[in-house]
TORMI-216260 format. One record per residue (C-alpha): x, y, z; residue number from 1. Coordinates in pm, 1 decimal. Layout:
! TORMI-216260
+----------+----------+----------+-----+
:       xx :       yy :       zz : seq :
+----------+----------+----------+-----+
:        X :        Y :        Z : NUM :
...
+----------+----------+----------+-----+
This chain:
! TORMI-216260
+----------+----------+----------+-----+
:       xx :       yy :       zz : seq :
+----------+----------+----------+-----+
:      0.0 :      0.0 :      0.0 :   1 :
:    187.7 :    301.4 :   -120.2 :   2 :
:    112.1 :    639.2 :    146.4 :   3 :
:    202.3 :    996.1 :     60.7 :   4 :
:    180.4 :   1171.4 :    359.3 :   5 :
:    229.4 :   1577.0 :    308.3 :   6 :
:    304.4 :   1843.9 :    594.3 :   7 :
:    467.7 :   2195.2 :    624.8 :   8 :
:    184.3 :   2443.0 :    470.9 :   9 :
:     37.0 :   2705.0 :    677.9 :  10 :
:    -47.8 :   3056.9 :    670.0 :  11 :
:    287.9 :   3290.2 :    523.4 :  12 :
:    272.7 :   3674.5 :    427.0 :  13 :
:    364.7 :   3769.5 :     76.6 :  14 :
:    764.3 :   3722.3 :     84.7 :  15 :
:    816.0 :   3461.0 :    291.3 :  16 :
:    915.1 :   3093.4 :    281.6 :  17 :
:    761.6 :   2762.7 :    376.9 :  18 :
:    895.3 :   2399.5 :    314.2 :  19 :
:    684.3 :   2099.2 :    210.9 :  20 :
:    750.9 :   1818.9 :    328.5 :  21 :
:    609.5 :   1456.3 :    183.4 :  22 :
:    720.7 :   1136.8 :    342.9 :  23 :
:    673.4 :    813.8 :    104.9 :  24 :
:    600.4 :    474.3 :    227.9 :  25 :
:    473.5 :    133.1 :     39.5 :  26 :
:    748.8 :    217.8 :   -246.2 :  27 :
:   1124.1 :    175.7 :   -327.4 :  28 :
:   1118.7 :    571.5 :   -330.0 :  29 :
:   1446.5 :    591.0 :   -501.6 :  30 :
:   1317.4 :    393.9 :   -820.7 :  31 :
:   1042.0 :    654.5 :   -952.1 :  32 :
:   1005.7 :    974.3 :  -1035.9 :  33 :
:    814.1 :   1234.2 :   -799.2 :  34 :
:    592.2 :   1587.3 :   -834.3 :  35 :
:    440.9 :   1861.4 :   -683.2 :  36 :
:    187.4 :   1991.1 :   -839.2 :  37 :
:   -114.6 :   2248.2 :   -652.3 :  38 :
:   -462.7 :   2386.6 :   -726.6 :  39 :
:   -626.9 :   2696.9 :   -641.5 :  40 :
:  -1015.4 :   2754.0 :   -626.9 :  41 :
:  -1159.0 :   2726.0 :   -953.9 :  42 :
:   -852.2 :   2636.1 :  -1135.9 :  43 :
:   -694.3 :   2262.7 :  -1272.2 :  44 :
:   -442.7 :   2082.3 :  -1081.0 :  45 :
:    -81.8 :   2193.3 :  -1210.5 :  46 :
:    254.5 :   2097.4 :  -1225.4 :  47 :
:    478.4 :   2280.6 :   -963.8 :  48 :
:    771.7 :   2050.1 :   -995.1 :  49 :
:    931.6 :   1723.2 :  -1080.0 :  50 :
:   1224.0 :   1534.9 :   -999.1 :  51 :
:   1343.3 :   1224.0 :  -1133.3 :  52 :
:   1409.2 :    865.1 :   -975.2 :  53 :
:   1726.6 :    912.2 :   -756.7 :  54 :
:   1688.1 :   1229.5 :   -781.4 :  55 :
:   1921.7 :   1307.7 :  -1056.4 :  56 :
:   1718.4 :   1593.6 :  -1283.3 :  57 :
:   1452.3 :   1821.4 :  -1164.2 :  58 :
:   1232.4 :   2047.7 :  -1372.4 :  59 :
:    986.8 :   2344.1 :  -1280.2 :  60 :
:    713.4 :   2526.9 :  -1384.8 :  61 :
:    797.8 :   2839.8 :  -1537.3 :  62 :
:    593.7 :   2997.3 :  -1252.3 :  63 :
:    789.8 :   2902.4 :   -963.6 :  64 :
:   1196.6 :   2930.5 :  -1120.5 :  65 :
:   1397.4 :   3123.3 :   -937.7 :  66 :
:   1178.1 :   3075.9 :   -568.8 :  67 :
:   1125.3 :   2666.1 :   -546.2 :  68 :
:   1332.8 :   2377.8 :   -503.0 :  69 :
:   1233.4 :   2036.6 :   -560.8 :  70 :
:   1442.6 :   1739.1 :   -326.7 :  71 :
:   1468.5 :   1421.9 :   -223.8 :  72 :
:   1619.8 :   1202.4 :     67.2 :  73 :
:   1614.0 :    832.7 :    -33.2 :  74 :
:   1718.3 :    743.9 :    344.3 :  75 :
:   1434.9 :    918.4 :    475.8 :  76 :
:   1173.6 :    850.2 :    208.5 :  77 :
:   1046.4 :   1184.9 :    213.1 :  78 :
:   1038.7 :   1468.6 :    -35.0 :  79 :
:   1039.5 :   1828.9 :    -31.2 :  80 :
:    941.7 :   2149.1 :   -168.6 :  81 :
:   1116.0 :   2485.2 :    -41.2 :  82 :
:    959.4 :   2785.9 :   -133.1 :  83 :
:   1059.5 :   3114.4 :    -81.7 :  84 :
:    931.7 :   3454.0 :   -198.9 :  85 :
:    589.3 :   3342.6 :   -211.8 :  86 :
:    353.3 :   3555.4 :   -378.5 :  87 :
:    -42.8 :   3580.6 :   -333.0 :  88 :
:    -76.7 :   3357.9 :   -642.4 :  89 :
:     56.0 :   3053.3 :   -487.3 :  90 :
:   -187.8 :   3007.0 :   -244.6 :  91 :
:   -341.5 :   2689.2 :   -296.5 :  92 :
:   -374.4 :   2284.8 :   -187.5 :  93 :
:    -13.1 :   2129.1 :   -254.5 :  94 :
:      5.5 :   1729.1 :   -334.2 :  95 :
:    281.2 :   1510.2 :   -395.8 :  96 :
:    228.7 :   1255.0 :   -596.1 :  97 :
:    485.0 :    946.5 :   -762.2 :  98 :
:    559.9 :    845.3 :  -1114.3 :  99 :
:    358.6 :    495.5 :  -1195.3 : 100 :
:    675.3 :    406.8 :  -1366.2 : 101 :
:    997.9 :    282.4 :  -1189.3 : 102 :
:   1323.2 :    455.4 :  -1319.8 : 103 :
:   1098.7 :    738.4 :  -1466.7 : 104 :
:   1253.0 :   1076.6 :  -1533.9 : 105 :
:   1104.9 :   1430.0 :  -1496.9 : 106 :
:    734.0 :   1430.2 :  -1574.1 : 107 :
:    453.3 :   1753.9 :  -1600.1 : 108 :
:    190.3 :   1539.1 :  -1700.9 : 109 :
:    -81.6 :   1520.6 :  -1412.7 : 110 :
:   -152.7 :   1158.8 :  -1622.4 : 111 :
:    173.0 :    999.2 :  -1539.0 : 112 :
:    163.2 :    978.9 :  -1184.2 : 113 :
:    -12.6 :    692.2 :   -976.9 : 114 :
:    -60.2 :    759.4 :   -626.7 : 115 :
:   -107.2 :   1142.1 :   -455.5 : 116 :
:   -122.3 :   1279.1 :    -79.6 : 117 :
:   -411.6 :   1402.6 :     74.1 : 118 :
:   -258.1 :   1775.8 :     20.0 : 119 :
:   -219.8 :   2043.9 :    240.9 : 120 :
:   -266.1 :   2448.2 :    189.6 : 121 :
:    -56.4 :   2752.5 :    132.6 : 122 :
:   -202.0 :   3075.2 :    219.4 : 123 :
:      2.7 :   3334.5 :    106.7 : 124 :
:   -189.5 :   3654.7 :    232.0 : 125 :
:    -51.8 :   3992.7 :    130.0 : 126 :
+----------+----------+----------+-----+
């Protein structure tokens, strides 16, 4: 049984920084590829970021370049999202979710992953 198990959002004025946490379990975490992706009221899920199995390559939304980092710790199963000069826009449910396929790099497409946290929310108030 594979468990994504987000933490870290909260409440942060326009300008600050929160990390994301999202501890893996049920999965050789080091074999697949893993994402953030987020979605506001009203609007599609989305692709924050991605980083590939071991976590070799990482890509991110053109949105968030510059102001998030994707990671990964294979001993602790767990991935994370640091974000720092959060803007108003950001606000929103954050999910990780894994790749369905083992060795997988990078990935945007909401289609490729398998399994996805129960999300947790950024408010980013101004």
């Amino acid at each position: 049984q594979v468990q994504l198990v987000e933490s870290g959002g909260g409440l942060v004025q326009a300008g600050g920084s929160l990390r994301l946490s999202c501890a893996a379990s049920g999965r050789t975490f080091r074999r697949y590829a893993m994402g953030w992706f987020r979605q506001a009221p009203t609007k599609e899920r989305e692709l924050v970021a991605s980083i590939s199995w071991r976590g070799v390559t990482t890509y991110y939304a053109d949105f968030v370049k510059g102001r998030f980092t994707i990671s990964s710790d294979n001993a602790k199963n767990t991935m994370y999202l640091q974000m720092n000069t959060l803007k108003r826009e950001d606000t929103a449910v954050y999910y990780c979710a894994t790749h369905k396929s083992p060795y997988s790099a990078t990935s945007s497409s909401y289609a490729d992953y398998d399994y996805w946290g129960q999300g947790t929310q950024v408010t980013v108030s101004s």
